[in-house]
Residue frames as qw, qx, qy, qz and C-alpha x, y, z in Angstrom:
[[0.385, -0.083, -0.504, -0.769, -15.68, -35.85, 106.77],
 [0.045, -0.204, -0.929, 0.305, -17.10, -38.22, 109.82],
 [0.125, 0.349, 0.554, -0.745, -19.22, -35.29, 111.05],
 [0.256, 0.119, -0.458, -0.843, -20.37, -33.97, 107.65],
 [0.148, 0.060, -0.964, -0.211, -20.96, -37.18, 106.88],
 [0.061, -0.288, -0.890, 0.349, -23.07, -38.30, 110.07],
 [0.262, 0.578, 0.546, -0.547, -25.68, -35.32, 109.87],
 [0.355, 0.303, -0.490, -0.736, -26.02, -35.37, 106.28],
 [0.208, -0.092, -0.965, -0.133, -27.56, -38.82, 107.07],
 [0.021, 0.383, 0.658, -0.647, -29.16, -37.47, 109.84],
 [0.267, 0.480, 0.239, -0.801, -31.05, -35.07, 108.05],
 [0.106, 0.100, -0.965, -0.216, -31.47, -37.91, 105.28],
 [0.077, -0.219, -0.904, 0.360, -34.30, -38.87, 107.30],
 [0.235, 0.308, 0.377, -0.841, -36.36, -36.22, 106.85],
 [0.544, 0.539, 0.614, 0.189, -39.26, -36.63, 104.16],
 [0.527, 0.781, 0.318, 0.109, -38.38, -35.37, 101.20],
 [0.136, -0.921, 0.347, 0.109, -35.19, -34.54, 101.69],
 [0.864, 0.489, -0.117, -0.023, -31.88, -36.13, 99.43],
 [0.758, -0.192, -0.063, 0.621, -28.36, -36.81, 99.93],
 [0.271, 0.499, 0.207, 0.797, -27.59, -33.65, 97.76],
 [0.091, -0.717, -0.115, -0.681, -29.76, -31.41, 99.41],
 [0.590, -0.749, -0.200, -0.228, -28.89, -32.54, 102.83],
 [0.691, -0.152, 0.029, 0.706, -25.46, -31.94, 102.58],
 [0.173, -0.670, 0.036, -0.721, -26.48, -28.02, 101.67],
 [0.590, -0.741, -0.260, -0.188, -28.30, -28.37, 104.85],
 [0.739, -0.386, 0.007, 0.552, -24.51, -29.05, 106.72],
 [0.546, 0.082, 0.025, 0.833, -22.41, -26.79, 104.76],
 [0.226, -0.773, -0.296, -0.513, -25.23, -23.85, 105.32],
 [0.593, -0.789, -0.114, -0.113, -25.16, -24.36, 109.16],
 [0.863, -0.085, -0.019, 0.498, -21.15, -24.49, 108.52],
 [0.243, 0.358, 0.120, 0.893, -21.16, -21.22, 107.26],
 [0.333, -0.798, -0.312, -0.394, -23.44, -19.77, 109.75],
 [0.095, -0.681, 0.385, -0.616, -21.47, -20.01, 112.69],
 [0.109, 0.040, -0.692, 0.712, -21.45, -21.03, 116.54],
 [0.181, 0.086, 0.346, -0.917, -23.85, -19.08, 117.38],
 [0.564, 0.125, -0.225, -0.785, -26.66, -19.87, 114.84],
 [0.502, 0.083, -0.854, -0.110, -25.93, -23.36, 115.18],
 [0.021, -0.029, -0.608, 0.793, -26.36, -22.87, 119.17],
 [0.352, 0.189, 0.047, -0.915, -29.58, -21.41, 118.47],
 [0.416, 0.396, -0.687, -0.445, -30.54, -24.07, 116.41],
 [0.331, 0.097, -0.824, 0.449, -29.13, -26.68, 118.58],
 [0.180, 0.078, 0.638, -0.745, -31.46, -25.11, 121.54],
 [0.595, 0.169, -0.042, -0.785, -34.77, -24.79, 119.16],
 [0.589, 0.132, -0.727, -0.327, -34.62, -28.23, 118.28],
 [0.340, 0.004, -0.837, 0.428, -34.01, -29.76, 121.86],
 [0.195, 0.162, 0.486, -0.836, -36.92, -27.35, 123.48],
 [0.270, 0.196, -0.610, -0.718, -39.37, -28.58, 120.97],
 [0.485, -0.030, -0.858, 0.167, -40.62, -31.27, 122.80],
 [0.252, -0.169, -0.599, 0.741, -41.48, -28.92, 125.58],
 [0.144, 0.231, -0.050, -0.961, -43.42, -26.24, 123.80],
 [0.650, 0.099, -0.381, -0.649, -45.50, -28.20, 121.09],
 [0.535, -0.044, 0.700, -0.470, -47.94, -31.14, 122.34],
 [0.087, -0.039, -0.856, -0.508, -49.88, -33.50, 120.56],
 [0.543, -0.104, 0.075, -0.830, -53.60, -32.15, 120.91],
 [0.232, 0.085, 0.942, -0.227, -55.52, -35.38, 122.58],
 [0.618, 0.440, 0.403, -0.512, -58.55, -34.84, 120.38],
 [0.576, 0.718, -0.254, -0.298, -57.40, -33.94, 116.76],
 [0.972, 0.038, 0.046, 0.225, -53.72, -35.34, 116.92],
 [0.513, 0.710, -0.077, 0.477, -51.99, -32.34, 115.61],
 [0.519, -0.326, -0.295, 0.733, -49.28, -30.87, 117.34],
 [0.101, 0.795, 0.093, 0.591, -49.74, -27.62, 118.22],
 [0.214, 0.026, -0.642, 0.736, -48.75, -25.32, 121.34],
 [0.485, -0.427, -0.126, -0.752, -50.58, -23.50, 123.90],
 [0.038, -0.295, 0.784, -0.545, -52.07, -24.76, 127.02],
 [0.780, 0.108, 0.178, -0.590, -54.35, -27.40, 128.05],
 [0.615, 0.008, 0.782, 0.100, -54.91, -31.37, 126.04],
 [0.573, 0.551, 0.506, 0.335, -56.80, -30.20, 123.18],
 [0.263, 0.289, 0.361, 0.847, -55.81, -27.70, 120.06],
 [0.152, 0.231, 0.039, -0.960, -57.78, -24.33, 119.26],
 [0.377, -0.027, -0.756, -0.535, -59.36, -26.31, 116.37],
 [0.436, -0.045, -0.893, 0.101, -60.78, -28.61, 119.04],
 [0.089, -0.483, -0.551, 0.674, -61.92, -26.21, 122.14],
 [0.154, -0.033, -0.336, -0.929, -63.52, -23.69, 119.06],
 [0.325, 0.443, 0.777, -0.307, -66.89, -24.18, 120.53],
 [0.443, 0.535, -0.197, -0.692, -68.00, -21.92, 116.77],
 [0.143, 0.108, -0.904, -0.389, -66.40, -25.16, 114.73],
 [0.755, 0.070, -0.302, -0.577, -69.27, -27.45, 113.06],
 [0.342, -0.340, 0.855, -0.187, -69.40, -30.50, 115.38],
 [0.859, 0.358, 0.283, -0.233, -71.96, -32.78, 112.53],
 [0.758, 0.625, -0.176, 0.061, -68.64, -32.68, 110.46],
 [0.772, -0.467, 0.364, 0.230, -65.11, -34.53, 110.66],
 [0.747, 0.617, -0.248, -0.013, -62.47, -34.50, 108.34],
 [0.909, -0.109, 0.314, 0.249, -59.99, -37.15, 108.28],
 [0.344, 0.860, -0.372, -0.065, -56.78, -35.39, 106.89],
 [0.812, 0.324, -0.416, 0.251, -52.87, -37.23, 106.54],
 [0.583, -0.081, -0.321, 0.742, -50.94, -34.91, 108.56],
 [0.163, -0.644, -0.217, 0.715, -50.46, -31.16, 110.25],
 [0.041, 0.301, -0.273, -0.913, -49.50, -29.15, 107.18],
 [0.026, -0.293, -0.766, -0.572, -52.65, -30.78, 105.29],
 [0.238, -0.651, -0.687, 0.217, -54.93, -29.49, 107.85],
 [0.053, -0.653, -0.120, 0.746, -53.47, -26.16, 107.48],
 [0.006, -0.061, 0.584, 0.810, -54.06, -25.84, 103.80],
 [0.060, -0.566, -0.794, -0.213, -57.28, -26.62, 104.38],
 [0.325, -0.600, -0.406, 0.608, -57.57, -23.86, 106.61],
 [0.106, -0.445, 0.168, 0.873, -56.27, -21.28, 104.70],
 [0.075, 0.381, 0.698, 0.602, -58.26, -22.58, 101.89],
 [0.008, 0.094, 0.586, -0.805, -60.59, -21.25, 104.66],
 [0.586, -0.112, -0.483, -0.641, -64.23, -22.99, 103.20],
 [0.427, -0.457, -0.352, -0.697, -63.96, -25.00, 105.85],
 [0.313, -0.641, 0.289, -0.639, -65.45, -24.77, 109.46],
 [0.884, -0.429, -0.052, -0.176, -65.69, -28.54, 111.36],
 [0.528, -0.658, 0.537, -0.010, -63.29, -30.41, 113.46],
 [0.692, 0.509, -0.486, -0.160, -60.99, -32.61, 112.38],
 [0.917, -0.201, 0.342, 0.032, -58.62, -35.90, 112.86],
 [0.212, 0.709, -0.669, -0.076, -54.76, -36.35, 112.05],
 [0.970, 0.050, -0.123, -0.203, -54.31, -39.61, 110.62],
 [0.370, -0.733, 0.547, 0.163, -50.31, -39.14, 111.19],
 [0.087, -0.341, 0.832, 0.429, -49.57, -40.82, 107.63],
 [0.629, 0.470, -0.202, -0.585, -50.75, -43.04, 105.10],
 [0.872, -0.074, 0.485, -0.014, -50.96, -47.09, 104.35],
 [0.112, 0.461, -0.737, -0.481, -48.35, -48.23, 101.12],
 [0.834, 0.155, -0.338, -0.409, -49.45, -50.90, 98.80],
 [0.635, 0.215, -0.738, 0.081, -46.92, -52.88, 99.75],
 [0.648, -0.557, -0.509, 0.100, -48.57, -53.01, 103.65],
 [0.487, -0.001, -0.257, 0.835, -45.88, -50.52, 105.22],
 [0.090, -0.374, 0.195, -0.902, -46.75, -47.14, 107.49],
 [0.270, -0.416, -0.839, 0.222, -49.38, -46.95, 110.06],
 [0.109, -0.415, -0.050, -0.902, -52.20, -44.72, 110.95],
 [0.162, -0.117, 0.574, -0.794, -54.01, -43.78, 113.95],
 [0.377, -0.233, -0.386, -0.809, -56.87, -45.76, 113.58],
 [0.446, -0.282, -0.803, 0.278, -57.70, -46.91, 116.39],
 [0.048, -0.323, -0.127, 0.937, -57.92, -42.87, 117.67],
 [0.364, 0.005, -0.401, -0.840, -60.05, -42.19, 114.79],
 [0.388, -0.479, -0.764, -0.191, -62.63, -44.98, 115.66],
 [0.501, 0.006, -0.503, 0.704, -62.42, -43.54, 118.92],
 [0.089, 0.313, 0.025, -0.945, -63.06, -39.63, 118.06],
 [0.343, -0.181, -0.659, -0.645, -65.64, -40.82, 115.31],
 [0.421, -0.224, -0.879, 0.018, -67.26, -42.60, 118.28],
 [0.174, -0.585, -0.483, 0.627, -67.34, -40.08, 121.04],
 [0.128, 0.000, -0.241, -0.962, -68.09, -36.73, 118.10],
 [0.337, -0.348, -0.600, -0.637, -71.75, -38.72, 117.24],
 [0.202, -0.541, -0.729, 0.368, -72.67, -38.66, 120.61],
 [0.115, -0.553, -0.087, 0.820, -72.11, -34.71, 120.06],
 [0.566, 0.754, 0.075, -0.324, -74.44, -34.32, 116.59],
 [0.086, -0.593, 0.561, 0.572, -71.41, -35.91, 114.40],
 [0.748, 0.537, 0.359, -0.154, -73.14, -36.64, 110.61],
 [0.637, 0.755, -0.159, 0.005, -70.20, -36.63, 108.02],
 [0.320, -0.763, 0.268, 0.494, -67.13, -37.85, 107.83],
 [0.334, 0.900, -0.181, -0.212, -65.06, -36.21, 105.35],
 [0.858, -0.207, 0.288, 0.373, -61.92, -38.22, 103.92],
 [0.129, 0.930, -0.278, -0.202, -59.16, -35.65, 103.03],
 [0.946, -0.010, 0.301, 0.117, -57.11, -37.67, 101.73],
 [0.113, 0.584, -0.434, -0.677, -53.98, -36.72, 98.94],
 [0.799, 0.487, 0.059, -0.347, -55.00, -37.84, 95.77],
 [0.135, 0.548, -0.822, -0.073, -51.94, -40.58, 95.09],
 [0.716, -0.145, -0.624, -0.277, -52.06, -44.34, 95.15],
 [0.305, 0.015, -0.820, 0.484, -51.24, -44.39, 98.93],
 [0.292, 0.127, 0.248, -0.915, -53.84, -42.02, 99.44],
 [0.707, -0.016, -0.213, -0.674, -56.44, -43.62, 97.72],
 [0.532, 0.068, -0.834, 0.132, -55.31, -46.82, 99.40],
 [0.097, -0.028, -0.677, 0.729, -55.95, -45.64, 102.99],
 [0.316, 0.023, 0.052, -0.947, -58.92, -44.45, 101.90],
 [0.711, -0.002, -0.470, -0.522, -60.39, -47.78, 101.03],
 [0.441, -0.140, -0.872, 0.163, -59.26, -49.23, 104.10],
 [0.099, -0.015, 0.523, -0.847, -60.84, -46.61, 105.85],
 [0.475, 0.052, -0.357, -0.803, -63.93, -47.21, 104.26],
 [0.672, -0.125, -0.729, 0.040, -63.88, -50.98, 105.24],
 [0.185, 0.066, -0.525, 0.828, -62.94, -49.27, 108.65],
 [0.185, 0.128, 0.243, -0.943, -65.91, -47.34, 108.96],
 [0.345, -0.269, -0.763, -0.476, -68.42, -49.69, 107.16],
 [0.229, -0.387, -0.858, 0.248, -70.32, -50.36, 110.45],
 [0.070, -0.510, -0.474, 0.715, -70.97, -47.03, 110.99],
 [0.108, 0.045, 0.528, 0.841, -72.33, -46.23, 107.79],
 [0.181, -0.739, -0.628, -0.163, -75.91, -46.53, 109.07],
 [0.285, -0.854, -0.402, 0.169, -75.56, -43.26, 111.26],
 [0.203, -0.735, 0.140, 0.632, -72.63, -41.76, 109.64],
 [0.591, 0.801, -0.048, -0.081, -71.97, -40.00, 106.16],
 [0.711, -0.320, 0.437, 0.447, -69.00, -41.18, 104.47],
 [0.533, 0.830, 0.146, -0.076, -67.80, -38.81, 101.66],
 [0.817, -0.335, 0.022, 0.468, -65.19, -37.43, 99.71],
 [0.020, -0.691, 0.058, 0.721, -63.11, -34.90, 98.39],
 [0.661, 0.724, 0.185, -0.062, -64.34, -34.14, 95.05],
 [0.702, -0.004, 0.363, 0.613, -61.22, -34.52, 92.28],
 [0.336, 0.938, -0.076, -0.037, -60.66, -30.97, 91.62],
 [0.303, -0.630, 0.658, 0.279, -57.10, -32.35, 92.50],
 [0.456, 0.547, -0.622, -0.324, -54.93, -33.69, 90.23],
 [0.989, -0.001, -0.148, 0.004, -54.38, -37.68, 90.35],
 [0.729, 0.232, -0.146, 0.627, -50.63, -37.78, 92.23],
 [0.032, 0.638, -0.247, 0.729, -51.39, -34.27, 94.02],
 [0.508, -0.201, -0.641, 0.540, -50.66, -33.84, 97.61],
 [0.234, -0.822, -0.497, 0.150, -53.10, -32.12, 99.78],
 [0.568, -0.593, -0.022, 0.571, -50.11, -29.98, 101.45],
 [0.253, -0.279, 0.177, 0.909, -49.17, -28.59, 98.62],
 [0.133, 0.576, 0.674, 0.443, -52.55, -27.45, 96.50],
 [0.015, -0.239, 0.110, -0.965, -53.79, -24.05, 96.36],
 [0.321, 0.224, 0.640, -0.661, -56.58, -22.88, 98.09],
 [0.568, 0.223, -0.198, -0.767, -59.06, -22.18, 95.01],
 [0.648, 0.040, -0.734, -0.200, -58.42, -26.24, 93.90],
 [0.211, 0.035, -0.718, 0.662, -59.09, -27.02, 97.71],
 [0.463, 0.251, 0.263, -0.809, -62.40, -25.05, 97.53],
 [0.737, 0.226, -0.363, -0.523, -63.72, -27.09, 94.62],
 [0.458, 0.134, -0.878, -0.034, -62.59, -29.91, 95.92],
 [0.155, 0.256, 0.696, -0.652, -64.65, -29.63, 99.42],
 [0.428, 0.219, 0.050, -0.875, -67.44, -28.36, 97.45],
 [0.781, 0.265, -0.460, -0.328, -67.97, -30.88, 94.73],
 [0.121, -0.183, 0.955, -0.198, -67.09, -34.11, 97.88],
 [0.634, 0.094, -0.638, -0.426, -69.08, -37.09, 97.44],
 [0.801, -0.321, 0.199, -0.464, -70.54, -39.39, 98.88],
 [0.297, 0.538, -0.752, -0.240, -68.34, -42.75, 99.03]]
């Protein structure tokens, strides 16, 4: 049961993922085979090769070059920033598909109790070098939870200085209190960009 054992821990690790359901995960890829595992085995290890971390936004994505599509889209709206958590929240926004400026992977979220870390150094950074380029909003995408509404007030403190030459706003609470960006539809996504605020 060593082996079970060891990558039921392993995959433990992921977010949002349970003892229970990461022991499926083993006895699944037990019942698959050799081969699929192999396969598996090779997609995981080549990962690393293919997808980058885009040197503007943060997000990983592939393709060639430093920055993302998002980033080199000389159409996107360069007066606007939004300040999402992670990858998959940026793509819901997308698909919500209302809207059109550039953005900024924080790569997580502060806890109350002081724990995680986020990219903000990068984000002064990209905030810094966008307003040379016409940047007048940014946008804090935040999920609507208490970690989320934590980060959001240190960003705020973050970003005080620049409040003379930049908007600071947010999504409007068509989300729920406790909802997560990643998983909201697109329609509550649209009302929530529409109806953002000033903060």
């Amino acid at each position: 049961m060593e082996g079970i054992d060891d990558l039921a821990q392993a995959f433990e690790r992921f977010p949002g993922i349970g003892p229970r359901q990461a022991k499926r995960f083993v006895y699944h890829l037990l019942a698959q085979g050799a081969e699929e595992r192999s396969r598996l085995a090779k997609l995981i290890d080549g990962i690393g090769s293919t997808v980058k971390q885009c040197a503007e936004c943060k997000r990983f994505a592939t393709g060639q070059g430093t920055s993302c599509f998002y980033c080199t889209d000389k159409s996107r709206d360069d007066s606007l920033l939004m300040v999402v958590e992670k990858d998959q929240d940026l793509a819901a926004i997308e698909r919500a598909g209302m809207y059109k400026g550039r953005y900024f992977v924080l790569g997580g979220v502060l806890t109350l109790s002081g724990k995680g870390a986020i990219r903000e150094r990068d984000l002064l950074t990209t905030i810094e070098t966008r307003a040379a380029q016409g940047l007048s909003e940014v946008v804090l995408a935040l999920s609507a939870t208490s970690e989320g509404e934590h980060t959001a007030d240190h960003l705020r403190t973050l970003l005080a200085p620049l409040r003379e030459r930049i908007r600071l706003t947010l999504l409007g609470r068509g989300l729920a209190t406790g909802s997560e960006l990643e998983y909201s539809d697109a329609e509550t996504l649209r009302g929530a960009l529409q109806n953002r605020k000033e903060t």
